[in-house]
N, C-alpha and C positions, 0 to 999 in steps of 0.2 A: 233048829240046831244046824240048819244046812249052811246057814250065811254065816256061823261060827267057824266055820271050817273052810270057808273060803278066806278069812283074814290073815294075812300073812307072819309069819312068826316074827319076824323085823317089827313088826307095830306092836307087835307084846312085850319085846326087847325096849323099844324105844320110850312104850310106857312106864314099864318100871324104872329105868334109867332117870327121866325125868322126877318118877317122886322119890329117888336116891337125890339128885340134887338140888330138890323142893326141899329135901331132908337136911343137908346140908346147910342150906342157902337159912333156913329156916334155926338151926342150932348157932350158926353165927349172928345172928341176928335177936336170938333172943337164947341167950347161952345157962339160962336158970331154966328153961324148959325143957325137959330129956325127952317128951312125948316122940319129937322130931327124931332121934335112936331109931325110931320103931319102923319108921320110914326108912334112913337109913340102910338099915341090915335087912330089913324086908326087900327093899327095891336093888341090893345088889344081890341075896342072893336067888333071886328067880330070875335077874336078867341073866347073872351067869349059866342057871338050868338052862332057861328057854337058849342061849346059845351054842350049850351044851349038847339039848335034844335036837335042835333047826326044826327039821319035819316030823319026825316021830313023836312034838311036841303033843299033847293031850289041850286042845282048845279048850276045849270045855272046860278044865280046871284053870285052865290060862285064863276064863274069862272070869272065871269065878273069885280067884283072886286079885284081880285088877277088879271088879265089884267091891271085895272087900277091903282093899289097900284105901279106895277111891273113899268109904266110908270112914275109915280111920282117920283120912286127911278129913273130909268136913267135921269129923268129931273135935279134930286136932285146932283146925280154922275157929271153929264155934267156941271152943274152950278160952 
């Protein structure tokens, strides 16, 4: 957990951000699919927390949810 906590909260920010417009890029592109929503509203709003909290940020759910976001998208990819 030590290397969790040296990752900077801008790379948590910048993760979500991108599958907000993986989310995006992905509802325009195939606009019968709403799975992409999930991404969406998930990726803006934990980037808004995470820049919300900066440092007092909680890494460790910060990782847990980019785990789980990151699983959503291959389920989404695979579907």
């Amino acid at each position: 957990m030590y290397l969790i906590n040296k990752i900077p909260f801008l790379a948590f920010a910048l993760y979500y951000l991108v599958l907000s417009l993986w989310g995006i890029a992905g509802l325009i592109l195939f606009p019968e699919r709403t799975e992409h929503l999930i991404l969406i509203f998930a990726g803006c709003v934990a980037f808004f927390r995470i820049l919300k909290f900066k440092e007092s940020l909680n890494r460790q759910k910060a990782f847990l949810g980019c785990c789980v976001l990151g699983l959503i998208t291959l389920f989404i990819l695979i579907s």
